[in-house]
N, C-alpha and C positions, 0 to 999 in steps of 0.2 A: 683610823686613829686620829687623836687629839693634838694638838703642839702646845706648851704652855708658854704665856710670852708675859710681861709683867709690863702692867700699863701705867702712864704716866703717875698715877695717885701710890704708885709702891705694890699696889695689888698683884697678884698671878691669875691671869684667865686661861681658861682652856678655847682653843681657836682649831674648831674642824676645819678639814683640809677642804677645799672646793672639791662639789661632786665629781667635776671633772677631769679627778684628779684620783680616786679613790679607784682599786682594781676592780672591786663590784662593777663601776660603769662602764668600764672598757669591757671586761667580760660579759656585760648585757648589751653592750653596744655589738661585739661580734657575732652574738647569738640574734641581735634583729639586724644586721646587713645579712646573716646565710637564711634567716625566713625570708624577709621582704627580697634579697636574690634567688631565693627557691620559688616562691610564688611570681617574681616576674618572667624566670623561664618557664613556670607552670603555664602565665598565660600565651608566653609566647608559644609554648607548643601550640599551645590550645588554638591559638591564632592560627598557627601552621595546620593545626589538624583540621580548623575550619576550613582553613581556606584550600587545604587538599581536600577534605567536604566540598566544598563548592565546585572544586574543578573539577574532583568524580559527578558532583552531581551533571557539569556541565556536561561532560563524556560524556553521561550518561544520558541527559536531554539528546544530544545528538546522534547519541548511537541509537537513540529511541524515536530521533525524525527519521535519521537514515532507514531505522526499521520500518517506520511507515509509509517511507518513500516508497521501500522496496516490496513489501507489500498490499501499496495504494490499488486503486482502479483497475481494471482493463481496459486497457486505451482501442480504439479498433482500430489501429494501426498493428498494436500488440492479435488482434483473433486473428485481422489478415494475415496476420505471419507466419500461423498456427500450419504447419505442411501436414497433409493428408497422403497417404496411399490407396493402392488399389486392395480394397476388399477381396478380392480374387487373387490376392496374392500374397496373404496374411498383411497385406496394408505396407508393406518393406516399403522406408523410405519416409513414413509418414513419423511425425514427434511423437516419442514414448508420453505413456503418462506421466513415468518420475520426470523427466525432463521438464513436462508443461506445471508440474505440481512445483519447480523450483524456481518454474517464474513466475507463475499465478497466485499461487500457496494451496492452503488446504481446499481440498472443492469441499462443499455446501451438501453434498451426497452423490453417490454411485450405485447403480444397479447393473446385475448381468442376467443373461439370457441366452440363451441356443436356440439357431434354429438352422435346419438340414445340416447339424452337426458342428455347427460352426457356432464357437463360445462369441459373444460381444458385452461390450462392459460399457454402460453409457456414466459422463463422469458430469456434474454440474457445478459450476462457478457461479455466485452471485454476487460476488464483486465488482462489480460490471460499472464504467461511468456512462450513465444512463438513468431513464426514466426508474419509477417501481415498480419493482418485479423483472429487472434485467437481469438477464444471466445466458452466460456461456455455457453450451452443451457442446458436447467430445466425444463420439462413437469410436472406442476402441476395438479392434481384435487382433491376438496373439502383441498385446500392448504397444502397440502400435495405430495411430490416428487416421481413419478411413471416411470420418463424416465428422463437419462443423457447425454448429447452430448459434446464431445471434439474434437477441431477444430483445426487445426494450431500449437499443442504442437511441440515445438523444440526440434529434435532428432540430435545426432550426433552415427547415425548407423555405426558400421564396418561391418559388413556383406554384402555382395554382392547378393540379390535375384536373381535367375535366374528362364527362364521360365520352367524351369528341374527342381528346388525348389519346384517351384507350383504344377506341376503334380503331386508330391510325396506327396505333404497334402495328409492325407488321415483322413474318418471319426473319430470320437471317438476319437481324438486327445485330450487331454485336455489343456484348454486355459494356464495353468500354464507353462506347458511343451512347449507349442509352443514359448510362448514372451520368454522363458528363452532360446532358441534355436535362436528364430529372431528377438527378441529385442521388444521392445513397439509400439504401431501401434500407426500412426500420426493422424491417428481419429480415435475416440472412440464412440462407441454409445451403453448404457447398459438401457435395458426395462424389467418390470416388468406386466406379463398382464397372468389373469388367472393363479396362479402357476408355470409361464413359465419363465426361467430367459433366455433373448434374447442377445444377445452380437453382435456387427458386428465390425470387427477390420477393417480397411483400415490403407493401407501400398503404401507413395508415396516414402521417399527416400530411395536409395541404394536400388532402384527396377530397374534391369539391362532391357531397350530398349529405344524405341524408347521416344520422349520428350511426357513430360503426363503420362509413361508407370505407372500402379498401379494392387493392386487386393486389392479384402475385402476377408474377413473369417468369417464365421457365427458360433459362438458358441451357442448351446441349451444347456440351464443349464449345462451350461461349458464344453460341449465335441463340436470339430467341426462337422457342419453339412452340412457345404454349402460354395464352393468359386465358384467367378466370378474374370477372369483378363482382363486386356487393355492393347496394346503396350507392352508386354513383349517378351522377344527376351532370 
């Protein structure tokens, strides 16, 4: 609305009120403080939602190292540990597969077999820290761990094998004594059958000859029993 107010010359003017005076501006003024305060708690959600976004994502980075912590490598600290049984005894004693599947994870492939009536179930890991083509083998029967195999493990040997080395193995060795002398053999293979604990170490690097040059060593309940070499010079 208008005021009329009469100006010095005798005249009558009409004199609007200032806008900020009029009910129109206060009723547009309440209506932009509840948008411009509905849009600043919009963003502050939004902020909160980010930033719980972030923090899931971080959870989730972490629960996604932790998951690949927990399913990194096999350390061969982790094969050594692997317990086997006596095959002559349905293996009692040796680690189930579920057990080894829940620290290893999924194996790579599994085949089974019978023979003189006797089911085995051989289980492959290739998760192996090691060269390519490393991988753990696990001879089950009645699920139970009776034979271990190590493939491919990554050695950094100083030693220099020669074919004067090898001659010199001699029986009754014990396995302890030997790896502390020529280090840890790049394949492993430890059996358990009848009473009998079977060991066969094979030995490819810093074995001095020709290319391919290797030998194995056969430990019977841990003394040596038996070596074969190739290409050694």
């Amino acid at each position: 609305m208008s005021k009329k107010v009469v100006g010095e010359d005798g005249r009558t003017y009409k004199v609007k009120k200032p806008f900020y005076k009029r009910v129109w501006f206060w009723v547009l003024a309440v209506i932009v403080i509840f948008i411009v305060g509905g849009s600043l708690g919009g963003k502050d959600n939004s902020n909160a939602t980010n930033n719980t976004g972030k923090t899931t994502n971080v959870n989730s980075e972490k629960s996604e190292s932790t998951k690949t912590d927990k399913s990194g490598k096999i350390t061969r600290s982790q094969f050594d540990s692997i317990k086997i049984g006596d095959l002559m005894n349905n293996a009692q004693g040796g680690d189930t597969l579920d057990s080894l599947k829940q620290k290893f994870g999924k194996p790579e492939s599994t085949s089974s077999d019978t023979t003189n009536g006797v089911k085995t179930d051989v289980v492959t890991w290739t998760n192996v820290a090691g060269e390519f083509g490393a991988n753990v083998v696990v001879s089950f029967t009645d699920n139970h761990a009776y034979d271990k195999n190590l493939t491919g493990f990554k050695l950094s040997r100083k030693q220099t094998i020669k074919l004067s080395d090898f001659d010199a193995f001699s029986n009754g060795t014990k396995y302890s004594d030997f790896t502390a002398k020529w280090g840890q053999p790049d394949y492993y293979n430890e059996s358990l059958i009848s009473g009998s604990t079977t060991i066969v170490a094979g030995y490819t690097s810093g074995v001095k000859g020709g290319l391919g040059a290797n030998f194995n060593v056969t430990f019977t309940n841990g003394a040596l029993s038996g070596k074969t070499q190739s290409g050694m010079k």
